[in-house]
C-alpha positions in Angstrom: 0.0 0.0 0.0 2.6 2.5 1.2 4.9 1.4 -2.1 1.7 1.5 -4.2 1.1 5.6 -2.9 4.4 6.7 -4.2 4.6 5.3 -7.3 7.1 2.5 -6.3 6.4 -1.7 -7.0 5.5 -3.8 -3.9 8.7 -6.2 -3.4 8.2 -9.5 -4.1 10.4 -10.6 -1.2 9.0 -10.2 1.6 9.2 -11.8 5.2 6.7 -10.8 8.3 7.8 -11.5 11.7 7.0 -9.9 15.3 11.0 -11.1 16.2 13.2 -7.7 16.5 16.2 -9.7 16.2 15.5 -11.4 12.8 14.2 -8.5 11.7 17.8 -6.9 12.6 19.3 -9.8 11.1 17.4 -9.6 7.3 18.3 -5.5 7.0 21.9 -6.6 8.3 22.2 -9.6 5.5 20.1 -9.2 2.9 20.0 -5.3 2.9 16.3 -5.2 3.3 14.2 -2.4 4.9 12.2 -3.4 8.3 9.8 -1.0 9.8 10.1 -1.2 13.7 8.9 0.9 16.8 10.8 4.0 16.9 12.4 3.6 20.2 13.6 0.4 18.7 15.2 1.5 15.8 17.0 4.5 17.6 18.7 2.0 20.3 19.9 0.3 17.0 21.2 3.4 15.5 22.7 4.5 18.9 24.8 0.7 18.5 25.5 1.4 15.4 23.6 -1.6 13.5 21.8 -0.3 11.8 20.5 3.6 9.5 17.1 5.3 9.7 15.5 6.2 6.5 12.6 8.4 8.4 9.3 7.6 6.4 6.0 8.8 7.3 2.9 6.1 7.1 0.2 5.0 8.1 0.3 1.7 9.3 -2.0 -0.6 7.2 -3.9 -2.9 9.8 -7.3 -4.6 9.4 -10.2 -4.5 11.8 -8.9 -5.8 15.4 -11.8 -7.4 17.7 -12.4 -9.1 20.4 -14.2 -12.0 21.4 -15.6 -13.7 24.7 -17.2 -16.6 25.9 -20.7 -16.2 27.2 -20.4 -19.2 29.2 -16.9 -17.7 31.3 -16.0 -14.8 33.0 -13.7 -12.7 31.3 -11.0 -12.2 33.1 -9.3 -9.0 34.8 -6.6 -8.9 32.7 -8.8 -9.2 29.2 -12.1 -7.0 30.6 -8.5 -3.8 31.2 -7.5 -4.8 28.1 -11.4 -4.6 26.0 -11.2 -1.5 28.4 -8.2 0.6 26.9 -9.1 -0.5 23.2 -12.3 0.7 23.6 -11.0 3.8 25.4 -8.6 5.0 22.3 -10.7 4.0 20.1 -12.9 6.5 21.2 -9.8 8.6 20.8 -9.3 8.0 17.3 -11.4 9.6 14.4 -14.7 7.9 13.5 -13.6 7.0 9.6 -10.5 5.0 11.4 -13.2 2.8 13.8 -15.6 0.7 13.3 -17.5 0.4 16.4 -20.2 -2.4 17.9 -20.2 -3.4 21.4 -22.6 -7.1 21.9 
């Protein structure tokens, strides 16, 4: 999508992974580009390991939702969690949400 916006052909290699060290490792070896949390990437830089190529974007995510069991109690940990989702999501503008509480 981002590729797509300026002009430039998605690459056909392309790897996914939530691992910050293999991700370190494919822009190290095979001179690929990685998008990473910021604070992330600057601890890198700081090391040395790796160059920031500062690219605004907005990330391209699909719908997130939750789901529960009607039988079982949510627990304290997931009811925070549905909690602060709901809260900056609230946050956000409308055309970025999709709402519906059941």
């Amino acid at each position: 999508m981002v590729f797509g916006q300026h002009g430039v052909n998605v690459p056909t290699d392309v790897s996914e992974t939530g691992s910050f060290l293999l991700l370190l490792t494919l822009t190290r070896e095979r001179r690929a580009l990685a998008t990473m949390p910021g604070s992330l990437v600057r601890y890198f830089e700081d090391l040395g390991l790796l160059r920031v190529i500062p690219v605004t974007f907005m990330p391209a995510t699909g719908a997130i939702g939750t789901i529960t069991l009607r039988s079982r109690a949510t627990s304290a940990a997931a009811a925070l969690l549905i909690e602060c989702v709901r809260k900056v999501s609230r946050s956000l503008p409308q055309s970025a949400c999709i709402a519906r509480d059941s």
